[in-house]
C-alpha positions, 0 to 999 in steps of 0.5 A, spaced: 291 741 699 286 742 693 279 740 693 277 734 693 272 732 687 273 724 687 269 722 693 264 718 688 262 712 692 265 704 689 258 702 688 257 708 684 254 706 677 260 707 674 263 701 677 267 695 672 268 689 671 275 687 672 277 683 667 273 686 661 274 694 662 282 693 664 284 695 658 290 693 654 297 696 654 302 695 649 308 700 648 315 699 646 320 698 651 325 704 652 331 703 646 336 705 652 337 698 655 342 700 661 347 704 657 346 710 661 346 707 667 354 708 669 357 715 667 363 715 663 371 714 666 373 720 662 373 727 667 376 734 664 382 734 666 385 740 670 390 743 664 383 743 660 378 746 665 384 752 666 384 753 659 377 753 659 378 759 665 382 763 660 377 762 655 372 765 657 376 771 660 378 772 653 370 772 650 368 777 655 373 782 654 370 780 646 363 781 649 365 788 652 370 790 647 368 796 641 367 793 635 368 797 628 359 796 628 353 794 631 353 789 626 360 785 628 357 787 635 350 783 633 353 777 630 358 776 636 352 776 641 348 771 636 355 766 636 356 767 643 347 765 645 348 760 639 353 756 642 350 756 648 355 759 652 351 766 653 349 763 661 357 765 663 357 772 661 349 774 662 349 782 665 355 783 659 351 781 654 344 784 657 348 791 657 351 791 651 345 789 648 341 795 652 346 800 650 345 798 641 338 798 644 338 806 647 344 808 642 343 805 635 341 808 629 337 803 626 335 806 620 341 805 615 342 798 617 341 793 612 335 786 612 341 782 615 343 787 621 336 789 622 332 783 622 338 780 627 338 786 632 331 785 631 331 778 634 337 780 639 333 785 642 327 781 642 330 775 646 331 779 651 325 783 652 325 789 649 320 792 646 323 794 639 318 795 633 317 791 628 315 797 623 323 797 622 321 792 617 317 796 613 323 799 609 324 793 606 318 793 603 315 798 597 309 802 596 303 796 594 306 793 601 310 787 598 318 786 599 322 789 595 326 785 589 332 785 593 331 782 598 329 776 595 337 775 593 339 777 600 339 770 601 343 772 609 337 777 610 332 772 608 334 767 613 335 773 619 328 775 617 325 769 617 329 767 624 326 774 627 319 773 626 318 767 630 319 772 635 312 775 634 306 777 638 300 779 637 298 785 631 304 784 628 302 783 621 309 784 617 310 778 620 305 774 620 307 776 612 313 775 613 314 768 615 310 765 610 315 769 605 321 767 607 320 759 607 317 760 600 324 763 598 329 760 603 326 753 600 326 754 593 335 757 594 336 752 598 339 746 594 343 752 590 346 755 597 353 752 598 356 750 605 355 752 610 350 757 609 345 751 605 347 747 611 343 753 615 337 755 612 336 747 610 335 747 618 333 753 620 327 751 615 326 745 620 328 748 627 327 755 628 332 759 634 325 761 637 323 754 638 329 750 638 332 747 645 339 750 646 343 744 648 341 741 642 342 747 637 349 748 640 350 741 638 349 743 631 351 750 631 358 748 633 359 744 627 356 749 622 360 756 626 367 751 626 366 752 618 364 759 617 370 762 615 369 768 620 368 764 626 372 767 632 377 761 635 378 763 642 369 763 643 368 756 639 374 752 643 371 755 649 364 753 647 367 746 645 370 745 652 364 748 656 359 743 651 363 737 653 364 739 661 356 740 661 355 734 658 359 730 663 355 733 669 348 731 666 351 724 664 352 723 672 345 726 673 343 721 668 346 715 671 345 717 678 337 717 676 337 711 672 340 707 678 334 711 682 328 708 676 332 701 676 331 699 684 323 702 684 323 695 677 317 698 674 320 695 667 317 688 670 313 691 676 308 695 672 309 692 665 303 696 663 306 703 663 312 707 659 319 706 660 321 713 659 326 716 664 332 718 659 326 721 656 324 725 662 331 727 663 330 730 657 325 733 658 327 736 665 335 738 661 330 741 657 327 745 662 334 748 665 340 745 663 346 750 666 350 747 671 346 751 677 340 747 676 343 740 677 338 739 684 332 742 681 333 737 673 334 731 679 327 732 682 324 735 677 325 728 672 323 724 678 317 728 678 315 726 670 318 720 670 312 718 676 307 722 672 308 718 667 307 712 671 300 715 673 298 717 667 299 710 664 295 707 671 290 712 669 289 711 662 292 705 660 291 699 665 286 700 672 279 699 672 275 705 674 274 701 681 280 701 683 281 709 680 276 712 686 280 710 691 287 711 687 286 719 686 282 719 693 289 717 696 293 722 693 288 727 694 289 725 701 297 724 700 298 719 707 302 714 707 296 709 711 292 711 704 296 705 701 292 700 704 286 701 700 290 700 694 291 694 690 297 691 690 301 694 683 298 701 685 301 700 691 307 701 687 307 707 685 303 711 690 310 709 695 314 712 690 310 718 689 310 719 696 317 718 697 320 723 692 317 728 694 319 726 701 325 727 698 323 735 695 322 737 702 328 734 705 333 738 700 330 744 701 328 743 709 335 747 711 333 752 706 325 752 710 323 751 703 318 746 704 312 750 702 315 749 695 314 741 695 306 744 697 304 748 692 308 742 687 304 737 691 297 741 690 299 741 682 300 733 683 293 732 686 290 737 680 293 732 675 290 726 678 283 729 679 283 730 672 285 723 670 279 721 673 274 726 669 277 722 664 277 715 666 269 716 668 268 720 662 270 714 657 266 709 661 260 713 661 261 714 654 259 721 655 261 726 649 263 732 653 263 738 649 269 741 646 270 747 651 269 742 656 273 737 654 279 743 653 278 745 660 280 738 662 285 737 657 289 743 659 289 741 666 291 733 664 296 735 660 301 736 666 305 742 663 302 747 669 304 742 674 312 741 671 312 748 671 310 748 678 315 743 680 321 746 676 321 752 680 323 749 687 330 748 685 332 754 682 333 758 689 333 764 691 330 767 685 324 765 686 319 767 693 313 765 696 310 770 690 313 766 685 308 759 687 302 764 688 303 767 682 304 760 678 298 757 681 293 763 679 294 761 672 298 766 669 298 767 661 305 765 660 303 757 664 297 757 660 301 759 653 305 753 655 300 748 657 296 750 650 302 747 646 304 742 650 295 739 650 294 741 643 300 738 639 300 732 643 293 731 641 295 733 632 301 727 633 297 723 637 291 724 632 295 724 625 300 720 627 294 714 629 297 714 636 291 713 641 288 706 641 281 705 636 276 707 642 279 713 645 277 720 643 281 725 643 280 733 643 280 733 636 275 728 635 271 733 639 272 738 635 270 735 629 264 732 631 262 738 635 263 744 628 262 738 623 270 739 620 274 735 616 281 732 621 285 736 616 281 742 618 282 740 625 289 740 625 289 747 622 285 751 628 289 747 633 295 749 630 293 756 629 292 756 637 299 753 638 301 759 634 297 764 638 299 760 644 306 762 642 305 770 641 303 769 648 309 767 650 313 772 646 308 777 649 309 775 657 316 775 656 317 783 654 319 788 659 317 790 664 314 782 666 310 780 671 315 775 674 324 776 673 326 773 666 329 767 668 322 765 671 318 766 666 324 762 662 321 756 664 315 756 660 318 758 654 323 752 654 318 748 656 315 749 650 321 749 646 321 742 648 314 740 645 316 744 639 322 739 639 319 733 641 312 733 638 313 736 631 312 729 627 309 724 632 309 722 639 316 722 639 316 721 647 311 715 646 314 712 641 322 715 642 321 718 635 327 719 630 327 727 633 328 726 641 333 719 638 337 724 634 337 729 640 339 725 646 344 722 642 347 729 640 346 732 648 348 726 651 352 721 648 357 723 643 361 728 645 365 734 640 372 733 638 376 738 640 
């Protein structure tokens, strides 16, 4: 288990009163009601599910077929991964992309072609150079006047610079670049190219979540006058199947946090587990990884639950003997607990009680231990921050930073969400996460640092409570704006991290480090304007409602 650093004695000075150190919670009820605890009656019929069969043999063959040129290739791919469907002919797409890779001349093609084939090849880790932009540019370095006109090759562009990675100056450049032009021809564009750049401009690819930008591009690819028939009535069939199963993984997890009464029980803490679910489809949202979404939305929803014990409601008293039991993880800790932590010290055990079962015939049980480690991580870094906010100490900002990146939990998610996705991870999987890798750490800095601006900006902590930023302000002397900015450059840089890692040959399969990249795109999707996890903002409202209530007409 992990070291234990929270063996401070109750009668240490840091001991609080009760009634005037409890601190008050208020957040706002879950917006959900009941409504997603039962599924839909309706299942896709037997004739529609035999069409979507046919379907997908028929966009195969497309995928594999010659085409006139690599671009009609290119855009084929992109609709496919667009749409959300590209999971079903992954070694298809992977071949045909390797082949444009080794065998296409890239030289004569145009912004478009080469910006979307840069893109492309990027998505799928290879290593092509960014110094095929350069013939786009003229002799004092600047973008040539015709690009500019090139309103599709503008947006291409733009879309392929978020696949960056460090020294990569041309796009640096270039990001700036196109948001200035895409912003000023927008209102002038007709539909449904207006309708692309206007979100792009709010939602990149590189950044969005899949299920959530298939849900758009759907509407948008119906109205191209190019659209492919067969792949769009696959990928809306296949939408609509998807969204059945996670509804019943929803209902059936909703049913789960309804017996646990949390709601009324523990009154103090957020009432967010549609929202976890989210987080969880997030991380994985292909049908094989229904357990693993299961466990790891139960996970969230406890370290939710957690950290609002820590942060929003004990006393520092009651916290000593709290994280000492779930360092300790035994069920006869429960007695040296008050009654309302009682509660959720059970539930934590049981759903990881539940983990091991499910992997036991498997003899995956040493998952649920590296899983557990990273919990016990979690709370003893809730603890530094309880005691540090009672003692009124000022860490330094790198101190505070340290902590903060481990209490943001994103290492411990990534952790978790690992054990249901079989045999593709190993025992050198978990000892590789636990070590810190690049990748996790590039994740865990975009989830720590926009939570810290939304919750900053957007004047979402509580009066007395200092955050990261703060820290920062005091400790260089800047402005909150200021602040902002390197926070935001971290985030950006944590990004060509992740950009980086994921270029072949990696460290660990694809699918692997997958994780912490769509672990980042949640944030990115959740946490651009506000606590939109805290708060069930307009983003993560509009989202769920689009992935998991309103089907596509077909």
């Amino acid at each position: 288990m992990a070291s234990q650093v929270s063996e401070i004695p109750s009668s240490s000075p840091l001991s609080s009163n009760k009634d005037e150190m409890r601190p008050k919670a208020d957040f706002p009820p879950s917006i959900w009601g009941d409504f997603f605890h039962n599924c839909p009656d309706k299942n896709i019929d037997a004739e529609t599910e035999k069409c979507h069969q046919q379907l997908k043999e028929e966009v195969r063959k497309m995928i594999v077929a010659p085409m006139a040129n690599s671009t009609q290739k290119l855009a084929f791919i992109d609709s496919v991964q667009r749409l959300g469907v590209s999971c079903h002919f992954t070694k298809e797409i992977e071949d045909e992309l390797e082949n444009i890779y080794h065998n296409d001349n890239d030289a004569e093609n145009d912004l478009y072609t080469t910006s979307l084939r840069f893109r492309l090849l990027r998505e799928h880790g290879f290593n092509v150079s960014c110094e095929v932009f350069n013939k786009f540019k003229d002799e004092q370095g600047n973008f040539k006047s015709s690009v500019t006109s090139d309103v599709r090759g503008l947006l291409e562009l733009y879309e392929a610079s978020y696949l960056r990675v460090h020294g990569e100056d041309i796009l640096d450049e270039t990001i700036s670049f196109t948001t200035n032009h895409l912003s000023l021809v927008v209102a002038s564009l007709d539909y449904p190219l207006s309708e692309q750049v206007s979100h792009a401009l709010k939602q990149s690819i590189r950044r969005g979540l899949p299920r959530v930008e298939a849900r758009h591009y759907l509407s948008v690819y119906q109205d191209i006058e190019s659209h492919n028939k067969a792949l769009l009535e696959f990928a809306k069939i296949g939408f609509n199947m998807l969204q059945l199963l996670h509804r019943k993984e929803l209902s059936e997890i909703c049913r789960w946090w309804n017996d646990l009464d949390f709601q009324r029980k523990l009154s103090y803490a957020r009432d967010r587990v549609v929202e976890c679910y989210f987080w969880a489809l997030g991380a994985y949202f292909e049908p094989q990884y229904s357990l693993g979404r299961k466990m790891l939305t139960k996970v969230i929803a406890m370290s939710s639950i957690i950290d609002d014990t820590y942060d929003s409601y004990a006393t520092y008293d009651e916290l000593i003997p709290y994280t000492s039991a779930i360092e300790r993880w035994e069920i006869k800790c429960i007695d040296q607990l008050p009654e309302y932590m009682k509660l959720s010290y059970k539930a934590l055990l049981d759903v990881y009680e539940e983990m091991e079962q499910l992997v036991a015939e498997h003899k995956r049980q040493y998952r649920v231990e590296y899983a557990k480690n990273a919990m016990i991580r979690l709370a003893q870094s809730y603890l530094v921050e309880a005691k540090w906010t009672l003692q009124n100490y000022k860490a330094s900002f790198e101190e505070f930073k340290t902590n903060a990146l481990s209490s943001c939990g994103y290492a411990m998610v990534t952790i978790t969400s690992f054990i249901g996705m079989g045999d593709i991870v190993t025992p050198e999987t978990f000892k590789w996460a636990a070590s810190d890798p690049k990748i996790i750490r590039a994740s865990t800095i975009i989830c720590r640092f926009m939570d810290d601006v939304a919750e900053h900006k957007f004047k979402h902590r509580k009066e007395d409570d200092w955050s990261v930023i703060d820290y920062y302000m005091e400790e260089y002397g800047v402005t909150a704006q200021e602040a902002y900015d390197v926070f935001n450059k971290h985030v950006e840089n944590a990004w060509k991290d992740i950009n980086q890692e994921l270029l072949k040959p990696t460290e660990m399969p694809t699918e692997v480090l997958n994780r912490s990249l769509n672990l980042a795109k949640v944030m990115d999707v959740v946490y651009k304007e506000g606590d939109a996890y805290t708060y069930t903002g307009k983003a993560i409202k509009d989202a769920i409602t689009a992935v998991l209530i309103e089907p596509v007409t077909l």
